[in-house]
C-alpha positions in Angstrom: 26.5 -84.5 -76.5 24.0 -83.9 -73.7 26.1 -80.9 -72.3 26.4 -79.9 -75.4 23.0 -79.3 -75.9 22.5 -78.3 -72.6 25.2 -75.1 -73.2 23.8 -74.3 -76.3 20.0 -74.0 -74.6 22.1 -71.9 -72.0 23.5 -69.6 -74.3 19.7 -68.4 -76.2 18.9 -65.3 -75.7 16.1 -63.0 -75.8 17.0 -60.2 -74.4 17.7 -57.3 -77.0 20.9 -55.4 -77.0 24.2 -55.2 -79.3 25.5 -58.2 -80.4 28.7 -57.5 -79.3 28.0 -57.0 -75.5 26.8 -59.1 -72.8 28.3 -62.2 -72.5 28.4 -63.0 -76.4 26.3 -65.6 -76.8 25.7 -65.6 -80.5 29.8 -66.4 -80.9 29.1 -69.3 -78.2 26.1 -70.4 -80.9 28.2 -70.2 -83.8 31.9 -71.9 -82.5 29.1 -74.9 -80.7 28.1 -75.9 -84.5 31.7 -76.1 -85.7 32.9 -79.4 -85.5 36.8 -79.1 -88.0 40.2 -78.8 -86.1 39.9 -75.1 -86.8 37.2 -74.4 -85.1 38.4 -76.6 -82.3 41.0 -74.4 -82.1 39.5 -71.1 -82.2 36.8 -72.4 -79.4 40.0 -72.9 -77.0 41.1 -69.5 -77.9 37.7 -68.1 -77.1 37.5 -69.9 -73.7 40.9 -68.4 -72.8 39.9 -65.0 -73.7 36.8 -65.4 -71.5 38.7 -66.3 -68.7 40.9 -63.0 -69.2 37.3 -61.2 -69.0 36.3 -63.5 -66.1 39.2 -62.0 -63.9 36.9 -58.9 -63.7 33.7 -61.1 -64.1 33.0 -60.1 -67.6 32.4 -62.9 -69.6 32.8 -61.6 -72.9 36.0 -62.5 -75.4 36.1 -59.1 -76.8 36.4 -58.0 -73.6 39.3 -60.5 -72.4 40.7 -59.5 -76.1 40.8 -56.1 -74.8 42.4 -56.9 -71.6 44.6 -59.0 -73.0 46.1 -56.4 -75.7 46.5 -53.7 -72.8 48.6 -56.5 -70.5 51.1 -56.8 -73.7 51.4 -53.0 -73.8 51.8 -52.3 -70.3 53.2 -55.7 -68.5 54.0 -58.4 -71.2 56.0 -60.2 -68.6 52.6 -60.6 -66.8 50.6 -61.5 -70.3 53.1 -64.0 -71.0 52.9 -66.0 -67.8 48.9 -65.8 -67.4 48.6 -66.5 -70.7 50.6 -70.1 -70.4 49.4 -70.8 -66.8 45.5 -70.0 -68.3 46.1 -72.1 -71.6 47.3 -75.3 -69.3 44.6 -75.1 -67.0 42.5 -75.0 -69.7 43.7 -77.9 -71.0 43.9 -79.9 -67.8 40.1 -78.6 -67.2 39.3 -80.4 -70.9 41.3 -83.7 -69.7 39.7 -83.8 -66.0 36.4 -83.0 -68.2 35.2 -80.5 -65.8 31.5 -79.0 -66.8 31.3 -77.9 -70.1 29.8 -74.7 -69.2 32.6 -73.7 -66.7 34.9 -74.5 -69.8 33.1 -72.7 -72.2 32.3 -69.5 -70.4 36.3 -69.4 -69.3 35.5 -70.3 -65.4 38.0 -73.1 -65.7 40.6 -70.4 -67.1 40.5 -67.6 -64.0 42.1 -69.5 -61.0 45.2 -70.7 -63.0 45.8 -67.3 -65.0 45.6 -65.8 -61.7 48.6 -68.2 -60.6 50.9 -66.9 -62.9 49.7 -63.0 -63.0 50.2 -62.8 -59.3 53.3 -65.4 -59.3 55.2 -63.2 -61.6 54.9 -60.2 -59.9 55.4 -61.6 -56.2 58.1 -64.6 -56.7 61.1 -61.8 -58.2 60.5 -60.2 -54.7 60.1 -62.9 -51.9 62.6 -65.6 -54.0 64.4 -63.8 -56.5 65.1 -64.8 -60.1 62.8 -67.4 -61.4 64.8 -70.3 -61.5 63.8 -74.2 -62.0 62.3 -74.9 -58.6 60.0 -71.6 -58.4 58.6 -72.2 -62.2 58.4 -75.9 -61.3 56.2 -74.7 -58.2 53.8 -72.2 -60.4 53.3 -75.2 -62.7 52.4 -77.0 -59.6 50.0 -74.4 -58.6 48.4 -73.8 -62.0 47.5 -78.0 -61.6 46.8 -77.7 -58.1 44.4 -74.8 -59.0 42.6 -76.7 -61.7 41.8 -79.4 -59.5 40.7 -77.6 -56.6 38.6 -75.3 -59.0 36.2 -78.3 -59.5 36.8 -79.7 -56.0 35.1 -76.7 -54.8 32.6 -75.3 -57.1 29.3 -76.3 -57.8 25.7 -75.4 -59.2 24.6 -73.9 -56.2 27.7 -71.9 -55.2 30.7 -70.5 -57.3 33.8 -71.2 -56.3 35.3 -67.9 -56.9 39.4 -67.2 -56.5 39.5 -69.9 -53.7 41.7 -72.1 -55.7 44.2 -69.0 -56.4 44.1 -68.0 -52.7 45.1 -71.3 -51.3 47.2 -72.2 -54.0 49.1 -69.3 -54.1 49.7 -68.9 -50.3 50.8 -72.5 -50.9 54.1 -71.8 -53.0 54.6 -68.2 -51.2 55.0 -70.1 -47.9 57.3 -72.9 -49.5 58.8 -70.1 -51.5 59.4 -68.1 -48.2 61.0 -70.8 -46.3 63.3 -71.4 -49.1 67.3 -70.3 -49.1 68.3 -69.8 -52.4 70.8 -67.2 -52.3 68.0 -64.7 -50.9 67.2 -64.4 -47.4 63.9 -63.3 -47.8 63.0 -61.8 -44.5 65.6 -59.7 -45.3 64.6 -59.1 -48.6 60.9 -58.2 -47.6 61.1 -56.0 -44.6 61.6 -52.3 -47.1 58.8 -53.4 -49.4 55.9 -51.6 -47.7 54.2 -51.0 -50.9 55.0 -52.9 -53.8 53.8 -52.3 -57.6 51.1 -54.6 -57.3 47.9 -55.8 -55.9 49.1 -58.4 -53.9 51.3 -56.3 -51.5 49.0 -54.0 -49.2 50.2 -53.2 -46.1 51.1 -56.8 -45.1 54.7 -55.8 -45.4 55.2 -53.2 -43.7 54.2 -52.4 -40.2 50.8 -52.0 -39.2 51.1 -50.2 -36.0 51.4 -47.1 -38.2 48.3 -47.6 -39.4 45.4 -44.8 -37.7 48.1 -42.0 -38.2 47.0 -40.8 -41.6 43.5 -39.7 -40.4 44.2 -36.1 -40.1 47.9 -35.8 -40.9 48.5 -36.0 -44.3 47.5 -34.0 -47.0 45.0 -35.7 -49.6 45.6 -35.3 -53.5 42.0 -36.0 -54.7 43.1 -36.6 -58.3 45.3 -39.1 -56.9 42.8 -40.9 -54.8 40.6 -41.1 -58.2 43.4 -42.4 -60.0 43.4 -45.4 -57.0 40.2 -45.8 -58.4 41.3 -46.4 -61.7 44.4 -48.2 -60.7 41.9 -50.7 -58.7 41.1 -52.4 -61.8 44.5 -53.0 -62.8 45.7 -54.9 -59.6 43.2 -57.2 -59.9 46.0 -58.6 -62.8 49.1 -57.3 -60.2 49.9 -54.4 -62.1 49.7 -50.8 -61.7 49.2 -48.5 -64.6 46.8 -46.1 -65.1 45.9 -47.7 -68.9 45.3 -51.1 -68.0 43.0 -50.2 -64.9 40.9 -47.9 -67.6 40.8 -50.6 -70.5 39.6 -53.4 -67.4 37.0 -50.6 -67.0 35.9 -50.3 -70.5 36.0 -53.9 -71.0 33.9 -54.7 -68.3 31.4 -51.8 -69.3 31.2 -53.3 -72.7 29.9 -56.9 -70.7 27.6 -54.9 -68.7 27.4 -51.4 -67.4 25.7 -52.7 -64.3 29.0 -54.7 -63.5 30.7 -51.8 -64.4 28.9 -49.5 -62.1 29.2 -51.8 -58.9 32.6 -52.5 -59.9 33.5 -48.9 -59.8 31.6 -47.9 -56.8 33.5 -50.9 -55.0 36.9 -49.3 -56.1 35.4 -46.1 -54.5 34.3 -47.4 -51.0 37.3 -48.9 -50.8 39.5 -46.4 -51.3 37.5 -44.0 -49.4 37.1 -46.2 -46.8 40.9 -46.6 -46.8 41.1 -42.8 -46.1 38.8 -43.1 -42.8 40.8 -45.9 -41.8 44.2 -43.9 -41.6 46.2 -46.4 -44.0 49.2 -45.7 -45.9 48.3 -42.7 -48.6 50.5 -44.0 -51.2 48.5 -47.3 -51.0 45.3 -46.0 -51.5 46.9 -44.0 -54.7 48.2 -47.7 -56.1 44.6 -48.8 -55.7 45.4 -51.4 -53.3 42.3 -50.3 -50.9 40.3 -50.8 -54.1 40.7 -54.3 -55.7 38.8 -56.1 -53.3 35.9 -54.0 -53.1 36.0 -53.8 -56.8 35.6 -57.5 -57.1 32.7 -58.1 -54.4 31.4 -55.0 -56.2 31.5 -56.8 -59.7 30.7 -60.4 -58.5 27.4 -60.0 -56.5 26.1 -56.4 -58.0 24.2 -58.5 -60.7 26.2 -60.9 -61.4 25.7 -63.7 -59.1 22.4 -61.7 -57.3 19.7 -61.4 -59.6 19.5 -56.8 -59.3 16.8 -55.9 -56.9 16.7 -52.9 -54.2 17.7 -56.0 -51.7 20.6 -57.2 -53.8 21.8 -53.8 -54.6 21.5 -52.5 -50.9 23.4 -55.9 -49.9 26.3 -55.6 -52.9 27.1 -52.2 -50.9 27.1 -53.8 -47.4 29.3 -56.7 -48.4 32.0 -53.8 -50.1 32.2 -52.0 -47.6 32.9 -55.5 -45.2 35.2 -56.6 -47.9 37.2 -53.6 -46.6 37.0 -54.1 -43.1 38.0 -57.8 -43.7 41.1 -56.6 -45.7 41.8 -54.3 -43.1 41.6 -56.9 -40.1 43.5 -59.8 -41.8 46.8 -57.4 -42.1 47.2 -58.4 -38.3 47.2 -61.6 -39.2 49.1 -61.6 -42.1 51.6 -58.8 -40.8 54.0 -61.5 -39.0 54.1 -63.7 -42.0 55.1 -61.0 -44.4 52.2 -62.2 -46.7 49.8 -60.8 -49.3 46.4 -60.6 -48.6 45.9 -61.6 -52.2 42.0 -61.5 -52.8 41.3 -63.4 -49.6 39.0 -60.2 -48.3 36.7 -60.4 -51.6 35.9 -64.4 -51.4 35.8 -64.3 -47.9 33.2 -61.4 -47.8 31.3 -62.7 -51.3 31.2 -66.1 -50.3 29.3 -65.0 -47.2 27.2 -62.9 -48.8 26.0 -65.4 -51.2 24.7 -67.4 -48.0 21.7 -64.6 -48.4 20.9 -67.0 -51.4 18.1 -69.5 -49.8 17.0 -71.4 -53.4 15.3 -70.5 -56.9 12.5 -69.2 -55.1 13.9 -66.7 -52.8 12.2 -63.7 -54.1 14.5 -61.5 -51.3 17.7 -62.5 -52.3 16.7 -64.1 -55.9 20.1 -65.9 -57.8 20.3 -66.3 -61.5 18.6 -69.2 -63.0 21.5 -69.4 -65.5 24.4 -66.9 -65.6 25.1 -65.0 -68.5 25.2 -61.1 -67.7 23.2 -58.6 -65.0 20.9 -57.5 -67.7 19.7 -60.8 -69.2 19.5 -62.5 -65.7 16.9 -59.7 -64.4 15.0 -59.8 -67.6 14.5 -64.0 -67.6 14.1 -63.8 -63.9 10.8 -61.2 -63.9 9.5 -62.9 -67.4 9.9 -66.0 -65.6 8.1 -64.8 -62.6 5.1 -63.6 -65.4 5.3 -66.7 -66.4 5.0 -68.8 -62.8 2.1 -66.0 -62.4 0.2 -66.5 -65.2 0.4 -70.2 -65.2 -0.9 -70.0 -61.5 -3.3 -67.6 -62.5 -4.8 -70.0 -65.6 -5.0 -72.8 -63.2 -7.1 -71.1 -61.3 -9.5 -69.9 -63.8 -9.4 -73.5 -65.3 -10.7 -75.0 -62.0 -13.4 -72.1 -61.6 -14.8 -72.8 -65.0 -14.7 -76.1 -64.2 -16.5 -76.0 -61.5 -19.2 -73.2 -63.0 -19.4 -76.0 -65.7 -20.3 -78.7 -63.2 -23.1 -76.1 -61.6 -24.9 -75.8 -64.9 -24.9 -79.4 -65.8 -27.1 -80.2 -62.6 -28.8 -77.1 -62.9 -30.0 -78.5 -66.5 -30.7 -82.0 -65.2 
């Protein structure tokens, strides 16, 4: 009952826009009052459509409705496994009762839909057919990332897509060391660029990289639709209509999201260009994911907007690229993904710029909802603070002046 209350306090709103954007809150309200099997239901079905939206930090249902609709059009195979991996981990989050607000905003859904996005489009090509063992190992990993979700998230700091990351390098290494009728060094070594966002150039071999500086002839239209395609891999899928409805749905939770978000995709692929890397990989977007991500996630989202924050958000997309680009060394003899390893390893970082409530440099959220709202309650807050000082003080002049006149009198 007390979290209860203490959600439904979190989801009040004053800041004015369309109902329909932001993070929703009003639909939050409503579904909180609701009390029959119903509306039990249709609660879960909201959380999970959040955590759809919360892939690409839009916290919105419509917006994870959106998504959702343009994964069945474009990869149903990849709707049908988040969807089910998502569902249980919601589920598992309920049972584990894991913060209400995590569960209601559709936190507890992103790590384990990210399981079985990524695991559908990478087990076919380091295993082969899903068979017993692999789906037994993504149910694994949808529990593993449930419970590592609240292991390592907490009021101060996010946990982000650790969970995914470790869990999912988890079954690709067991996965990888597995004979099952695929030898799967074998079956890696041509896949230099795969149709998804969890390939990059870890397959393929990296000494080439540097060659593409000045060599090879850049299709500009192409490199924008990287950008597009940018929003798309963050699900492990490449098409051109997902990455723009990803866009749209995120513009419709915040257009400051929206803008970082985009101008990460950007750096990233541009930077990709300097960098000399594969031109077909900057085309799939894969040199944009990342950077779209830490462009998302701290440009308003988990920094309250300020020239500090903004300036900061840029710094940490264009590290997010150098990371990616670095840990293909690493990754190279293991013929792994990078996953999104570069974007929590540069946003968690970055969120070290956080000191507490008061830092006024590097101010964070006193409740998350979206970019807009936070910076509007954090400067009527400030007011507030302000003005309350600024009472007190007048209250212990008069005081005084009061004190002055009575021995005056006497």
């Amino acid at each position: 009952m007390i979290a209860r209350e203490r959600l439904k306090g979190s989801t009040r709103h004053d800041y004015s826009r369309a109902v329909f954007t932001g993070n929703l809150a009003i639909l939050q309200e409503f579904l909180l009052k609701q009390e029959s099997v119903f509306w039990s239901i249709l609660r879960l079905f909201d959380f999970l459509l959040r955590g759809f939206g919360q892939v690409a930090f839009a916290n919105n249902p419509i917006s994870g409705l959106l998504i959702a609709i343009a994964l069945a059009v474009t990869a149903s195979g990849t709707l049908i496994f988040s969807a089910i991996t998502g569902f249980l981990g919601l589920l598992l989050s309920v049972l584990i009762r894991d913060r209400q607000e995590n569960v209601a905003n559709g936190v507890t859904v992103l790590n384990p839909l990210l399981v079985g996005a990524v695991s559908y489009a990478l087990i076919p090509k380091f295993y082969g057919s899903f068979d017993a063992f692999s789906i037994l190992l993504v149910i694994l990993g949808t529990i593993f990332s449930v419970y590592l979700s609240r292991s390592l998230g907490n009021s101060k700091s996010p946990c982000l897509a650790w969970p995914f990351n470790l869990t999912e390098f988890a079954l690709l290494l067991v996965l990888y060391n597995q004979d099952n009728g695929v030898h799967t060094t074998e079956k890696l070594q041509p896949l230099i660029r795969m149709d998804n966002a969890t390939s990059d150039a870890t397959t393929g071999d990296v000494s080439s990289i540097g060659e593409n500086v000045t060599g090879v002839h850049i299709d500009w239209g192409m490199v924008f639709q990287g950008i597009v395609l940018s929003a798309s891999q963050v699900f492990a899928v490449e098409s051109v209509v997902t990455g723009s409805i990803v866009y749209l749905a995120t513009l419709l939770f915040s257009p400051t999201t929206a803008g970082f978000a985009f101008l990460g995709a950007l750096i990233g692929s541009l930077a990709g260009l300097m960098l000399g890397v594969e031109i077909e990989e900057i085309y799939a977007g894969l040199w944009g994911y990342n950077a779209f991500l830490t462009g998302a996630s701290l440009g308003g989202t988990l920094f309250v907007l300020n020239k500090q924050t903004g300036f900061a958000t840029i710094v940490a997309i264009v590290f997010t690229v150098i990371v990616q680009y670095s840990v293909l060394f690493f990754f190279r003899d293991l013929k792994l993904p990078v996953l999104t390893l570069p974007f929590v390893l540069a946003t968690t970082l970055f969120l070290k710029l956080r000191n507490n409530l008061s830092d006024k440099t590097f101010p964070q959220p006193t409740s998350i909802s979206f970019p807009e709202k936070q910076r509007w309650d954090y400067y009527a807050n400030q007011q507030m603070l302000t003005q309350k000082v600024f009472d007190g003080v007048n209250g212990e002049s008069g005081a005084e002046d009061g004190h002055a006149i009575s021995e005056f009198n006497v």
